[in-house]
C-alpha positions as CSV (number, residue, x, y, z in Angstrom):
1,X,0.0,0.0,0.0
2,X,2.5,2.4,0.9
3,X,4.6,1.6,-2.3
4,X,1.5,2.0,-4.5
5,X,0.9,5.6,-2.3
6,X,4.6,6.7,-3.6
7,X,4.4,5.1,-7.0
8,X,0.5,7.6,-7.5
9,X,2.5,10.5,-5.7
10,X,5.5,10.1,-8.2
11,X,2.7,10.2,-10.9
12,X,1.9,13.2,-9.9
13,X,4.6,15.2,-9.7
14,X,5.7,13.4,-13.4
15,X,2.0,14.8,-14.9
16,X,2.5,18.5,-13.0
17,X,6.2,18.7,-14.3
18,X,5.4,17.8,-17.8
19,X,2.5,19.8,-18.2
20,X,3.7,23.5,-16.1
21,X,2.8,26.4,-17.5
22,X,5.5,28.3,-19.7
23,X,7.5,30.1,-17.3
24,X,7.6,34.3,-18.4
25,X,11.6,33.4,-19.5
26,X,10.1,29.9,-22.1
27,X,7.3,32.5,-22.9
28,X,9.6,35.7,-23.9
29,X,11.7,33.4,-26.0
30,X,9.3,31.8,-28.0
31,X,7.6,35.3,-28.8
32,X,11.2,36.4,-29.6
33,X,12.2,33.3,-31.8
34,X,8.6,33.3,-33.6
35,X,8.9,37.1,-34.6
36,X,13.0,36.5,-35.6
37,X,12.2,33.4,-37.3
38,X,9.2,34.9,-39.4
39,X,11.0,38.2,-40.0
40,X,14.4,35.7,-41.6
41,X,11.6,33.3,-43.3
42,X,10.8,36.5,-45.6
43,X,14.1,37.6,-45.7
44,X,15.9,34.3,-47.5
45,X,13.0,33.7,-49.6
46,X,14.0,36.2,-51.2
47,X,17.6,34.8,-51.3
48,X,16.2,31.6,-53.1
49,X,14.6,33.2,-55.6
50,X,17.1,35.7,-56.4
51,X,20.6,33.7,-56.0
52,X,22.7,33.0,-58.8
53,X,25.3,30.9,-57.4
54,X,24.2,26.5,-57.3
55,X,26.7,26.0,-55.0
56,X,24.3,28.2,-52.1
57,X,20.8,26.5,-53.6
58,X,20.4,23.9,-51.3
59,X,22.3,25.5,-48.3
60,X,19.2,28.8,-48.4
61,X,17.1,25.9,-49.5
62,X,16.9,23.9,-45.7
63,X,17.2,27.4,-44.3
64,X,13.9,28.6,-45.8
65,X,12.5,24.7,-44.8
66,X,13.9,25.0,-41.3
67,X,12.9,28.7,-41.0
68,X,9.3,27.5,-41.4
69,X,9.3,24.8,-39.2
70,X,10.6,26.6,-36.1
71,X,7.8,29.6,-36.5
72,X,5.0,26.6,-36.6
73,X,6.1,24.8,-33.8
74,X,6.9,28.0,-31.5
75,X,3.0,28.8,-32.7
76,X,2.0,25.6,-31.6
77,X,3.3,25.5,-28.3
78,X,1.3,28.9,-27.7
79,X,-1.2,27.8,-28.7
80,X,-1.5,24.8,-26.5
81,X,-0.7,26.8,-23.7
82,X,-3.9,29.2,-24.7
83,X,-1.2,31.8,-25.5
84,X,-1.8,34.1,-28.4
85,X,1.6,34.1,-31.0
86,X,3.0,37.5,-32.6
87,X,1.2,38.5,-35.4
88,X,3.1,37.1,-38.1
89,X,4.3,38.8,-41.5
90,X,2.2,38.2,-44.6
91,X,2.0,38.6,-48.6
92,X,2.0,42.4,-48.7
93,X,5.2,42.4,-46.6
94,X,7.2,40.5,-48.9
95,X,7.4,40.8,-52.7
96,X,9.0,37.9,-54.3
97,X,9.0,39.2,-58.1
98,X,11.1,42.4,-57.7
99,X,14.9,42.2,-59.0
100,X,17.4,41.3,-56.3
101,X,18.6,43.9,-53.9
102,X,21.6,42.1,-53.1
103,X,24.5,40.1,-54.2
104,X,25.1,36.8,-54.3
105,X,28.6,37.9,-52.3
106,X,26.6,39.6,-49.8
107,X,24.3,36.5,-49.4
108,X,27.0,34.0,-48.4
109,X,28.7,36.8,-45.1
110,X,24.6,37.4,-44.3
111,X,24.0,34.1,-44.0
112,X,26.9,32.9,-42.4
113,X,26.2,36.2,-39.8
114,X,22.4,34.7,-39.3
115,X,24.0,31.6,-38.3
116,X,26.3,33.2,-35.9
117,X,23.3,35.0,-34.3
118,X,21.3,32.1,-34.0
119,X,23.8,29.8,-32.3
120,X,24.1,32.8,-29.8
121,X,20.6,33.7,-29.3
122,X,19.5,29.5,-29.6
123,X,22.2,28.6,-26.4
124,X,20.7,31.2,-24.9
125,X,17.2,30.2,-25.3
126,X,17.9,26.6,-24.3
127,X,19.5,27.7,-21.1
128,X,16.4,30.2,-19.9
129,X,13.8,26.9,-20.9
130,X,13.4,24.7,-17.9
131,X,10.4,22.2,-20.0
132,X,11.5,19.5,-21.7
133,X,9.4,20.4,-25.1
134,X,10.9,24.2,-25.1
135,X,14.3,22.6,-24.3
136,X,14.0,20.0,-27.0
137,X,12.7,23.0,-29.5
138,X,16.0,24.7,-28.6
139,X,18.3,22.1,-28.5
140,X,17.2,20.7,-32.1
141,X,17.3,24.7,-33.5
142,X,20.8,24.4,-32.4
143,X,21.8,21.5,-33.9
144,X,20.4,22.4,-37.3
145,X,22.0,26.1,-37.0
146,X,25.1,24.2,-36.3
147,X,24.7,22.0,-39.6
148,X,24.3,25.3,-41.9
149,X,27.2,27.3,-40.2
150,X,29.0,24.2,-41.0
151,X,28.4,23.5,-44.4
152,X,28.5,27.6,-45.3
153,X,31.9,27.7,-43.8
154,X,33.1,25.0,-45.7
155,X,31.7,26.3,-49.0
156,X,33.1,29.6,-48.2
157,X,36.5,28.4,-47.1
158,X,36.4,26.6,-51.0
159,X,36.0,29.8,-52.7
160,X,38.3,31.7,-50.6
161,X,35.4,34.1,-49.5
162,X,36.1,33.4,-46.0
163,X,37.2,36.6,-43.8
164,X,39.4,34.9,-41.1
165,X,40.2,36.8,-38.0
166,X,43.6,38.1,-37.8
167,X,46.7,35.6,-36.5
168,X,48.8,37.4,-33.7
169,X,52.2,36.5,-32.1
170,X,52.1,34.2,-29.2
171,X,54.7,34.1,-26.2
172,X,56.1,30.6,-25.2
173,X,54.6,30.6,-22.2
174,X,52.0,31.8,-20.2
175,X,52.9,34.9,-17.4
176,X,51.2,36.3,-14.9
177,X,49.7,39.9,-14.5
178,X,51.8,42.1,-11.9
179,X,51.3,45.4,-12.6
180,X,48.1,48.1,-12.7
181,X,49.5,49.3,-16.2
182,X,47.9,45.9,-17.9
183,X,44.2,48.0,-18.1
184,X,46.3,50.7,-19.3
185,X,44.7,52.1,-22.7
186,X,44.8,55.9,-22.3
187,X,48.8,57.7,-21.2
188,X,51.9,56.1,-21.2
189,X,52.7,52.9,-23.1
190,X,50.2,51.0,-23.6
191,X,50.3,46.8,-24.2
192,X,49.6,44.9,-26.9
193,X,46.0,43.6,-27.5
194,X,45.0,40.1,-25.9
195,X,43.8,37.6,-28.2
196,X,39.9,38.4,-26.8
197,X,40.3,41.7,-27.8
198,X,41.6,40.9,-31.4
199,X,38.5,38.3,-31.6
200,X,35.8,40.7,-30.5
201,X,37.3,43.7,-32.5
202,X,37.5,41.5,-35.4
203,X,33.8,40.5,-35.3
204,X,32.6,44.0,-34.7
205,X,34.2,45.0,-38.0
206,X,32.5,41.8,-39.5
207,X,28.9,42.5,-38.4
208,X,29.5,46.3,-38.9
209,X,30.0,45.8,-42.9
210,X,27.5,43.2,-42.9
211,X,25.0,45.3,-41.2
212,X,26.0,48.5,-42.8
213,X,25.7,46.5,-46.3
214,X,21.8,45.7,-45.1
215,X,20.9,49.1,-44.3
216,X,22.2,50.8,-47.7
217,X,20.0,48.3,-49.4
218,X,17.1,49.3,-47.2
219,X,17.9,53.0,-47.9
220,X,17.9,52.1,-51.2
221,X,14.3,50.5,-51.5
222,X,12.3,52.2,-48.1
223,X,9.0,53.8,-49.5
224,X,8.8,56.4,-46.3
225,X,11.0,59.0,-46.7
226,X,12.0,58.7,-42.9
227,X,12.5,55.2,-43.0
228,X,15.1,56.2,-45.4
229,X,16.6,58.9,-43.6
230,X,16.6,55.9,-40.5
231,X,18.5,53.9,-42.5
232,X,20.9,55.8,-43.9
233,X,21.6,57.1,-40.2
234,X,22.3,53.3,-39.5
235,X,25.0,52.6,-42.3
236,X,26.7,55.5,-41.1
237,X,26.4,54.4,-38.0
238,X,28.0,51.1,-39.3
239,X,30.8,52.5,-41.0
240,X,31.9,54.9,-38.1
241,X,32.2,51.6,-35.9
242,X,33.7,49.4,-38.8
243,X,36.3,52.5,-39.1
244,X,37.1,52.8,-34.4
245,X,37.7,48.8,-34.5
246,X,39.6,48.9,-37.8
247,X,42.0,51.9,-36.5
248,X,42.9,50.3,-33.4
249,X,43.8,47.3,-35.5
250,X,46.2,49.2,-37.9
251,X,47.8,50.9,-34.6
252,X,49.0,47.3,-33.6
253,X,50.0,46.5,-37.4
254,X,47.3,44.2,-37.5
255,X,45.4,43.3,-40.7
256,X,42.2,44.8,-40.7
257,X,39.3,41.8,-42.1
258,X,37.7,42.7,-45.0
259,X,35.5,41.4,-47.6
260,X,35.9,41.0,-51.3
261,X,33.0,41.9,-53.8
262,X,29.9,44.2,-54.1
263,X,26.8,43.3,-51.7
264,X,24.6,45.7,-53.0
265,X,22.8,45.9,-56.4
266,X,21.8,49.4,-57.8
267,X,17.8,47.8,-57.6
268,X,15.3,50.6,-55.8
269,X,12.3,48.0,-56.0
270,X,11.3,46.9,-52.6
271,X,11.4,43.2,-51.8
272,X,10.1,44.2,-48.6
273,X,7.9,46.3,-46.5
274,X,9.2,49.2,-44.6
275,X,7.5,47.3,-41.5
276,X,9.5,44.5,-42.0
277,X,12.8,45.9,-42.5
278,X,12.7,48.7,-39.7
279,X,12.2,45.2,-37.7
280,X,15.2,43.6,-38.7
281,X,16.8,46.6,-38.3
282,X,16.3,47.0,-34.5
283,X,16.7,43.1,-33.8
284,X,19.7,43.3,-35.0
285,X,20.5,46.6,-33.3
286,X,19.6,44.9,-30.3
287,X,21.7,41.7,-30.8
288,X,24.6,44.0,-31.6
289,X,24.2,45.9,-28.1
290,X,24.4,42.6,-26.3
291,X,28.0,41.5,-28.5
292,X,29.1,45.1,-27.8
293,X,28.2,44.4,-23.7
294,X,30.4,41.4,-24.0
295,X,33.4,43.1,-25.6
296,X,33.4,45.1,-22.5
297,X,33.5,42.7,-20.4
298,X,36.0,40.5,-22.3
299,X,38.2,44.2,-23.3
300,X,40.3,44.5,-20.4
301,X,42.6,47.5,-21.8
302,X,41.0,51.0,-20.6
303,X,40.8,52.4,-24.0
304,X,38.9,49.9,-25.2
305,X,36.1,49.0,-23.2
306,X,35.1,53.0,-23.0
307,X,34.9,52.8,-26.4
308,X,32.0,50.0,-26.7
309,X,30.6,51.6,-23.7
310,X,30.7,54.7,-26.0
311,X,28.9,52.7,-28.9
312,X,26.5,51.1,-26.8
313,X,24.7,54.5,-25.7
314,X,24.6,55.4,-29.6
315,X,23.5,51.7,-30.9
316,X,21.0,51.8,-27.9
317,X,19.5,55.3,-29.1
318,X,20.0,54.6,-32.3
319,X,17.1,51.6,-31.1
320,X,15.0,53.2,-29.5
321,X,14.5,56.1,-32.3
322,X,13.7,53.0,-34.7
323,X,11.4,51.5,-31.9
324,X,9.3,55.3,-31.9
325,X,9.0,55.0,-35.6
326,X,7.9,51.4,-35.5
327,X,5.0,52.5,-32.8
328,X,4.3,55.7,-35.1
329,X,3.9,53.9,-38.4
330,X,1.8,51.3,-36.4
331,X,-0.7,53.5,-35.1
């Protein structure tokens, strides 16, 4: 009897812990992955239809497959929960028989930034979830994220297209910090960069040009005329960043990562809606604050993390001017 008691009571607490309610963090990522995963869906559809390069079909192929599958099963978990889901973008936000905006170039560093982003965002996602079916959801995004960073690196890495960061001299061995003069960025002499700091530098030039790229095509194609003026704002934004991280670089005779080809086409017909972009836009502003608060905290030389400190106030108001325009065009 007692056995049977604790077997029932085990029951119990298996049926209450499979079937808890989303917790606010399992409920604020899936309305953050449906929204992201929507807004890309439209985004490398037009990709497919535009490319010109085989050797990318079937890599923007499973995206646009995968892309679709994650927003439908982050819908129906809402919706078995009784949760309403974001309202999703539709046919007049996307227009899939205009010219292509960008280049096939720019498609491969977009795609292969997308990816970076989504194993981010996804590890962080899985790691707020405590239910097994939002921490299965996560884990399998991950894996197939992983799959396509994969395979684009290696495609890229065969055509040579591949910005690599920058290779710096190594000691012998490894030493230990005595002195104050280590955070030292401002007077006197300062040290040479850490390895972190070469990385994170390195990858704010890369999302900077990759981002800038994004928002010249939007300039190019916005139908508002302040949407335009917001994204013209933003590439020059872009390029003043790409320009701080690339000349602290050249100071330590370090190459300075760049990319080789046009990304943008000369097209002014808009694949997209204003809506849409101004909503990658400040995602992606968004993501880039939160890279920008890790440089700081991995940018130990003085000089340095005041600078992305710097950056983050303007990529943060930057945001929140897009965010006013998004509420304003809504209402």
């Amino acid at each position: 009897m007692e056995q049977q008691t604790k077997e029932l009571a085990q029951g119990t607490i298996q049926e209450i812990h499979h079937h808890a309610p989303l917790t606010s963090a399992e409920l604020a990522c899936l309305w953050r992955s449906n929204s992201y995963y929507d807004m890309l869906g439209c985004i490398f559809k037009h990709l497919l239809i535009t490319l010109e390069d085989p050797d990318l079909q079937s890599t923007i192929e499973d995206v646009v497959s995968l892309l679709e599958t994650r927003v439908n099963r982050t819908y129906e978990i809402l919706r078995m929960e009784g949760q309403p889901g974001p309202k999703g973008f539709g046919d007049e936000d996307r227009d899939l028989t205009v010219p292509r905006l960008f280049t096939d170039s720019f498609y491969y560093h977009y795609t292969l930034n997308m990816c970076w982003f989504g194993l981010l965002l996804g590890a962080t996602n899985l790691s707020h979830s405590v239910r097994a079916d939002v921490r299965n959801f996560y884990t399998e995004a991950l894996m197939s994220t992983t799959r396509i960073y994969n395979r684009i690196s290696e495609i890229m890495l065969e055509k040579g297209i591949y910005v690599r960061p920058p290779i710096i001299n190594t000691f012998k061995e490894a030493d230990i910090v005595k002195k104050q003069n280590f955070l030292r960025g401002f007077l006197g002499e300062r040290r040479p960069l850490l390895a972190q700091e070469v990385e994170q530098l390195f990858f704010g030039i890369r999302t900077n040009e990759i981002g800038g790229a994004l928002l010249t095509g939007f300039q190019q194609v916005a139908k508002s005329k302040q949407v335009r003026a917001y994204m013209k704002r933003g590439a020059e934004i872009a390029s003043k960043h790409v320009n701080i991280f690339s000349s602290v670089l050249k100071k330590e005779k370090l190459p300075v990562p760049m990319h080789s080809g046009e990304l943008v086409t000369d097209s002014t017909m808009p694949p997209f809606s204003d809506k849409l972009m101004m909503q990658h836009v400040v995602i992606l502003g968004s993501i880039g604050i939160g890279n920008y608060a890790t440089s700081v905290a991995l940018s130990l030389r003085h000089d340095l993390s005041v600078s992305y400190s710097r950056l983050i106030v303007e990529s943060a108001n930057y945001g929140e001017d897009g965010i006013n325009i998004m509420i304003e065009k809504a209402g």
